[in-house]
C-alpha positions, 0 to 999 in steps of 0.5 A: 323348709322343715316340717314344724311337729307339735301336739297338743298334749292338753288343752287349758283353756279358750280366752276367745273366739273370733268371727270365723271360728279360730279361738285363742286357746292356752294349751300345752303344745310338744313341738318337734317331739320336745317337752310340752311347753305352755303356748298361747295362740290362735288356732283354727277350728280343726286345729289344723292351722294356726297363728303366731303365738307364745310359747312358755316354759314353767317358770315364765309362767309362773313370773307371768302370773306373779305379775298379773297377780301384782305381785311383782309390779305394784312399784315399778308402775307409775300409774299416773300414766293411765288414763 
């Protein structure tokens, strides 16, 4: 199996911590030497290690704060599904 490159090139921001010290962090990674992309993840604390995650280009993420802003799923909810 090939070596999987990347780098952190800037971190944006931790949204957890879990008992043994890997935070979910939003960071822009470079993986194999491409264009830095959005990616969300957990990563050991050296970032040495890390879990399965989610890598966004620009304009998914903007769609995705659209939607968690509402601003794209006001209708097509039914909120009578919540509880």
């Amino acid at each position: 199996m090939a070596e999987l490159k990347f780098e952190i090139t800037k971190e944006l921001g931790i949204l957890s911590e879990n008992a043994k010290g890997w935070t979910k962090e939003l960071n822009m990674v470079s993986w194999n030497d491409r264009e830095p992309k959005f990616d969300l993840r957990e990563w050991s604390p050296d970032h040495t290690r890390m879990g399965k995650g989610v890598t966004l280009s620009e304009e998914e993420v903007e769609k995705l704060r659209a939607i968690l802003n509402g601003e794209e799923i006001e209708d097509d909810i039914d909120e009578s599904n919540f509880v």
